[in-house]
C-alpha positions as CSV (number, residue, x, y, z in Angstrom):
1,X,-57.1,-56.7,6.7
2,X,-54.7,-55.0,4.2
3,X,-51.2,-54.2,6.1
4,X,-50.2,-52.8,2.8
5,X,-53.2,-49.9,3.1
6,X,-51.6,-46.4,3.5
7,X,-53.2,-44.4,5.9
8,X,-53.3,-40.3,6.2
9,X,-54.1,-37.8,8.0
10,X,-55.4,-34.4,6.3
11,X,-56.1,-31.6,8.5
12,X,-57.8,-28.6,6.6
13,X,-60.3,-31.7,4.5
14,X,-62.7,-29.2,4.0
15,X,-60.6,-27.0,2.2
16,X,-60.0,-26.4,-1.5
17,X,-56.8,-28.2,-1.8
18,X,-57.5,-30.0,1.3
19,X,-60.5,-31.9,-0.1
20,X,-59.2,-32.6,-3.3
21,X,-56.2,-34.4,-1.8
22,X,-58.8,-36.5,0.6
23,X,-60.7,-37.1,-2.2
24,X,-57.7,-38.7,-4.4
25,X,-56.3,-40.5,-2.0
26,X,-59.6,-42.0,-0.8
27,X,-60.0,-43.2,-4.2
28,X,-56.4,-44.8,-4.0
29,X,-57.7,-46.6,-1.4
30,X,-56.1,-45.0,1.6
31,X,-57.5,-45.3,5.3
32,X,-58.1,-41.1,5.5
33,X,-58.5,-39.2,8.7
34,X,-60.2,-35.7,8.4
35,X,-59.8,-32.7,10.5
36,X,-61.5,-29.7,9.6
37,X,-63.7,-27.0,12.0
38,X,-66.7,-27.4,10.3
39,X,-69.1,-30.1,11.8
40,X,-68.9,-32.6,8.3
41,X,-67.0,-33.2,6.0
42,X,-67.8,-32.4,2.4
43,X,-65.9,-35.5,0.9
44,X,-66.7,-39.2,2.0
45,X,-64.2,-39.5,5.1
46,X,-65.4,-42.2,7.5
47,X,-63.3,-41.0,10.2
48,X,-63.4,-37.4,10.3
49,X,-63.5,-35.1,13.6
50,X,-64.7,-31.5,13.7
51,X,-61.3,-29.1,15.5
52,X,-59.7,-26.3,16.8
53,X,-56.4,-25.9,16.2
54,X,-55.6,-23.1,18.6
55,X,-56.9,-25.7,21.3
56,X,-54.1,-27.8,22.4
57,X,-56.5,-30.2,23.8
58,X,-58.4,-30.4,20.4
59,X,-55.3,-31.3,18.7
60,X,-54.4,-34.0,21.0
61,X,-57.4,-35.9,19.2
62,X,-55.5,-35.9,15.9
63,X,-54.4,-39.2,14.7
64,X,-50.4,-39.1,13.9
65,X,-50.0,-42.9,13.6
66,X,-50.3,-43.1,10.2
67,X,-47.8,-42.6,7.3
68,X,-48.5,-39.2,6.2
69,X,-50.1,-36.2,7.8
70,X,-51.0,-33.0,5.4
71,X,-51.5,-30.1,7.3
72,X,-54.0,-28.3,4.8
73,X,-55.2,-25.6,7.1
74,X,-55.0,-21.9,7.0
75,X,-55.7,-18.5,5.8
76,X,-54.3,-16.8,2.4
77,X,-54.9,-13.2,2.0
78,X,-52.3,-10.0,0.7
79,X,-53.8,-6.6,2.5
80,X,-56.1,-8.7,4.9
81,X,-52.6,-10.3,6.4
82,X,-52.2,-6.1,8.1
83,X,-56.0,-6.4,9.0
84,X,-56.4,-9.0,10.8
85,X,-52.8,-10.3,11.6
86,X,-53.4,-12.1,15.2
87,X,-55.8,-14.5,12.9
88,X,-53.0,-15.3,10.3
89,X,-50.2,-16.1,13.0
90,X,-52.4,-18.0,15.6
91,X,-54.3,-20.0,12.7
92,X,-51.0,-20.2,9.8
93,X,-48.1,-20.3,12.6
94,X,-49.7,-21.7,16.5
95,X,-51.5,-24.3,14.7
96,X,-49.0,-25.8,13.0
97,X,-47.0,-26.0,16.2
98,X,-49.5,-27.5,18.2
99,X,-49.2,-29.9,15.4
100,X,-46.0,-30.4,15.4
101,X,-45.5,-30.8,19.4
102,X,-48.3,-33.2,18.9
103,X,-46.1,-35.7,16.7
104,X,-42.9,-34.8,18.7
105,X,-44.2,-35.8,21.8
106,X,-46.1,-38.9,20.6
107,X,-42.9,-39.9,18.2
108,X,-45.2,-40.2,15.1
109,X,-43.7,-42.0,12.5
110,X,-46.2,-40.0,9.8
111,X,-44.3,-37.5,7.2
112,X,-45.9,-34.0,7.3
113,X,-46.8,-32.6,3.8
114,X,-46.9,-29.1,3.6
115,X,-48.0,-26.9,0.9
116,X,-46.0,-23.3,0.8
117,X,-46.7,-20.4,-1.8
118,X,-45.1,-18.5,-4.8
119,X,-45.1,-15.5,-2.5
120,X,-42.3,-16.2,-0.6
121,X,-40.2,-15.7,-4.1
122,X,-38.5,-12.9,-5.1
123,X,-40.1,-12.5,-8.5
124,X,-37.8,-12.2,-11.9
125,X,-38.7,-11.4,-15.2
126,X,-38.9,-14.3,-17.7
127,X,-37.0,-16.6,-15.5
128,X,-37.7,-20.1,-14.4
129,X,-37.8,-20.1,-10.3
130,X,-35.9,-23.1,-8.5
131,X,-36.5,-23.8,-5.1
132,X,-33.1,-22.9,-4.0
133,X,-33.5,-18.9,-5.4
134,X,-33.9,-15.4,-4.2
135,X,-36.5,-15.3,-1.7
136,X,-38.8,-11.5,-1.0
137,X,-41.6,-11.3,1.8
138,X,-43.8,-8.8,0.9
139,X,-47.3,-10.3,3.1
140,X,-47.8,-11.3,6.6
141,X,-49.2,-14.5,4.5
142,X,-46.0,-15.1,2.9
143,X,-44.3,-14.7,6.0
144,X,-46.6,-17.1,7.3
145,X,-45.5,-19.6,4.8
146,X,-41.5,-19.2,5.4
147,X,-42.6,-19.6,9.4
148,X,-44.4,-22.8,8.7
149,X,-41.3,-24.3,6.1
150,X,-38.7,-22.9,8.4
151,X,-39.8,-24.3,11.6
152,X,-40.8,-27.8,9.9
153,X,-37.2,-28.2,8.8
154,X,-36.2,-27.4,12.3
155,X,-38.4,-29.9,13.6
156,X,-36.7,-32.2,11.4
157,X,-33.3,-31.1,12.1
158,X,-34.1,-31.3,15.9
159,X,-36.5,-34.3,16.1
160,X,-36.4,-36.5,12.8
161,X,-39.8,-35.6,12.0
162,X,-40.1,-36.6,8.2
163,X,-41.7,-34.1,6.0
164,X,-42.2,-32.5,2.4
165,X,-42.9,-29.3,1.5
166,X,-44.6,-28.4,-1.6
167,X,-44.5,-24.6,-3.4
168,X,-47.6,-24.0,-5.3
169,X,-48.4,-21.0,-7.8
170,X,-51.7,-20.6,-9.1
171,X,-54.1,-23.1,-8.4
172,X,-57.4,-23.4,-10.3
173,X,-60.2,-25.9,-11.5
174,X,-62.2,-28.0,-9.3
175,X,-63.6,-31.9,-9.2
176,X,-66.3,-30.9,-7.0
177,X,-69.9,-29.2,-8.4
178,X,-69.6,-26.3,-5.7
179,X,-67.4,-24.2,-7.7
180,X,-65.5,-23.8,-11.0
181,X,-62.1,-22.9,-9.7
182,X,-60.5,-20.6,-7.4
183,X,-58.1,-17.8,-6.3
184,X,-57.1,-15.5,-9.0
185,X,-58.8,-17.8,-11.6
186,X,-61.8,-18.2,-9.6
187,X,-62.2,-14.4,-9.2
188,X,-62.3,-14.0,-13.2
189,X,-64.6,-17.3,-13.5
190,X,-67.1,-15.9,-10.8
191,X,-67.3,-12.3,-12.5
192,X,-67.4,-13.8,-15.9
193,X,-70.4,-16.6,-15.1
194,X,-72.2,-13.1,-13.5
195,X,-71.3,-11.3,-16.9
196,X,-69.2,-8.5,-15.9
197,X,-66.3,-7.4,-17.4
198,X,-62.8,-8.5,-16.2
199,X,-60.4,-6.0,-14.5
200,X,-56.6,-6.0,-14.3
201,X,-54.8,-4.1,-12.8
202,X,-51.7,-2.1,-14.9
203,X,-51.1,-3.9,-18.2
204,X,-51.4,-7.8,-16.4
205,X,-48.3,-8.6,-18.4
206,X,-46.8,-10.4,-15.1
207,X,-46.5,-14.4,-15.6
208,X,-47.4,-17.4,-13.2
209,X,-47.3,-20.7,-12.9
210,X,-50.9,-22.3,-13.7
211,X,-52.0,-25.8,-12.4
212,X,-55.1,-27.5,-12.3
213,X,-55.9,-29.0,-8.9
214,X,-55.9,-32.7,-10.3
215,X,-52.5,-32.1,-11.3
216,X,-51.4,-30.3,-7.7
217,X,-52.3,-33.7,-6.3
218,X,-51.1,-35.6,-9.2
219,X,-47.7,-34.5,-8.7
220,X,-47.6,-34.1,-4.5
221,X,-49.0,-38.0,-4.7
222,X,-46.0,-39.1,-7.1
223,X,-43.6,-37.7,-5.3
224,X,-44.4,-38.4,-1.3
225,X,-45.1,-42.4,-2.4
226,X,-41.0,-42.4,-2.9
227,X,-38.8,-42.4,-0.6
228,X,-36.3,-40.8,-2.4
229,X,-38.1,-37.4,-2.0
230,X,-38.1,-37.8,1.7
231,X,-37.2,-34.3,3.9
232,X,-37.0,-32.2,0.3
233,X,-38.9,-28.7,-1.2
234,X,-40.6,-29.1,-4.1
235,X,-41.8,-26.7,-6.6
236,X,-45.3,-28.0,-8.5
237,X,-45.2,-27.5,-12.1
238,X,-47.8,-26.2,-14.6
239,X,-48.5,-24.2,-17.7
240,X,-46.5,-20.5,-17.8
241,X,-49.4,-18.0,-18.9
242,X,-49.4,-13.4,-18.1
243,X,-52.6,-12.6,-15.8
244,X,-53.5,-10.5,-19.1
245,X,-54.0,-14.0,-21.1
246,X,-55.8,-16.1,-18.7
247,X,-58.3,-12.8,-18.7
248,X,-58.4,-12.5,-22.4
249,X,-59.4,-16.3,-22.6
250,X,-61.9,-16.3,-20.2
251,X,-63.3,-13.0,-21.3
252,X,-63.8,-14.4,-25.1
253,X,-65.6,-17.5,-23.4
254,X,-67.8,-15.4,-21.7
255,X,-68.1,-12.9,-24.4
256,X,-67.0,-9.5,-22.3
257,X,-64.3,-7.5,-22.0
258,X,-60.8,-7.4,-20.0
259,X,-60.5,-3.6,-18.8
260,X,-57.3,-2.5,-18.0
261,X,-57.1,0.4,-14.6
262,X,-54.3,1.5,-12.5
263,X,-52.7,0.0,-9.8
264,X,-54.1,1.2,-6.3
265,X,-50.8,2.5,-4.5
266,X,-51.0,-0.7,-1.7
267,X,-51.5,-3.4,-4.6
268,X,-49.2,-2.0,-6.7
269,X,-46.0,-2.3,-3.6
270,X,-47.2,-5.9,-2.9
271,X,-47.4,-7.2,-6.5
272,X,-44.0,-9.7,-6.9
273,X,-43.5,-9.6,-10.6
274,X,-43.0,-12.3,-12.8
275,X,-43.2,-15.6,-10.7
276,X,-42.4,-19.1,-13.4
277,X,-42.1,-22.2,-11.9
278,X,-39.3,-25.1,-12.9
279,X,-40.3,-28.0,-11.6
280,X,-37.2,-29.7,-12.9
281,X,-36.8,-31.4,-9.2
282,X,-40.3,-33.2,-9.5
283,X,-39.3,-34.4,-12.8
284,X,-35.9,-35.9,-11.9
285,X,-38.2,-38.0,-9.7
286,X,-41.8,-38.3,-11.6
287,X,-41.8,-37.7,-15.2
288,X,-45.3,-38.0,-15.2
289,X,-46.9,-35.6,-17.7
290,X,-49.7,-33.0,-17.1
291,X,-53.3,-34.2,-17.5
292,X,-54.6,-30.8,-17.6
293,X,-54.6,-28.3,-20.0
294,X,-55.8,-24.6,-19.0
295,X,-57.4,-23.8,-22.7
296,X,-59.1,-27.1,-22.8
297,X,-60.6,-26.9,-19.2
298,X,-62.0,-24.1,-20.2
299,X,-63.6,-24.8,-23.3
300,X,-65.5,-27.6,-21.5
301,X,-67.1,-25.2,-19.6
302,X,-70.6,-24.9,-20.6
């Protein structure tokens, strides 16, 4: 047997970023534990376990002997956060905890790997966000998020558990045949496959940071394999594109149109701006270039 083998726990394996990160490290040839609530899991892990997070019990069953555990589990949502917020702080906020008490308790040597949002940024126009700036809540989710980063580095502070924590932006793309992307790009992909036109709302003018999934785990692998990086935030780097242009490029794919309409009152409050990404910390560590490009993904769709 290979001492040298890396082994991980992913909880959440199931999930969009959860499964791509099982999936890439399986191919790296880690030992991969899997931990989702459905009853299989959609990526070849040999040891995976249906749970409930809310169940202490449940979560006793996790493995935390291993060298990394990503807790890829939860609920994203802006106006649904209001709806339905007992969901979002037992699932996003108790679970995590019963995590967290789990390794505590059992002195796990694993580093948690986290992976926190652009919404807990106070947008700026034009200006390259570093981890260390301004921060806005404007979501139960995003609160959520600060909960989860806040209470990790306590655990840290308190208990020497190990940990990263990785700000993401917009994800999209997908290695699996299920679906062509997701979140804000998956919402234009799915209306434009169907044919309908693509709605923004106000002018769309508002920038994010865009990353294809391969390089979300691209750059969360290069970093958490050095030590260096150990107990840091990291923001995950991408291409810098306005809602209105992804839109536009996908609509002249698809041959429809982008239709411009005004902001419903609610939307319009929670909407943060301008949110670019400098991932200037990764790249002190990794210099590792992008593999994806958004305009070239999407020209290979067929």
């Amino acid at each position: 047997m290979n001492t040298n083998v890396k082994k991980a726990t992913v909880i959440g394996c199931n999930g969009y970023i959860g499964k791509h990160i099982s999936s890439f490290l399986i191919d790296k040839g880690w030992n991969v534990f899997g931990y989702d609530k459905s009853e299989k899991p959609l990526v070849p892990i040999k040891k995976y376990l249906p749970i409930d997070l809310l169940e202490k019990a449940q979560v006793n069953k996790i493995e935390t002997n291993v060298d990394f555990i990503f807790y890829f589990s939860g609920i994203t949502g802006t106006v649904n956060g209001y709806e339905d917020y007992e969901t979002y702080i037992k699932i996003n906020e108790i679970g995590l905890l019963h995590l967290l008490e789990k390794m505590r308790h059992n002195r796990s040597p694993a580093r948690i790997i986290f992976p926190s949002t652009r919404l807990i940024y106070k947008g700026v126009k034009d200006k390259n966000i570093k981890e260390e700036d301004e921060k806005e809540f404007k979501t139960i989710y995003s609160l959520n998020k600060w909960f989860g980063e806040q209470v990790i580095q306590q655990y840290n502070h308190y208990f020497d558990l190990k940990f990263n924590i990785f700000r993401i932006c917009i994800p999209y793309g997908n290695l699996f045949k299920d679906t062509y992307s997701y979140g804000t790009v998956g919402f234009f992909m799915k209306k434009a496959i169907e044919g309908k036109n693509l709605t923004l709302f106000g002018s769309g003018e508002q920038k994010r940071t865009f990353t294809h999934i391969e390089d979300i785990c691209l750059q969360i692998y290069n970093i958490i394999i050095r030590q260096e990086s150990k107990d840091q935030i990291f923001n995950i780097g991408g291409e810098t594109y306005s809602l209105k242009e992804v839109a536009q490029l996908i609509a002249h794919k698809f041959n429809i149109i982008v239709e411009n309409q005004d902001w419903p009152k609610l939307d319009e409050k929670l909407e943060s701006g301008d949110t670019i990404f400098s991932n200037s910390k990764i790249q002190k560590i990794s210099r590792e270039p992008l593999k994806q490009n958004f305009e070239s993904w999407l020209n290979k769709i067929v």
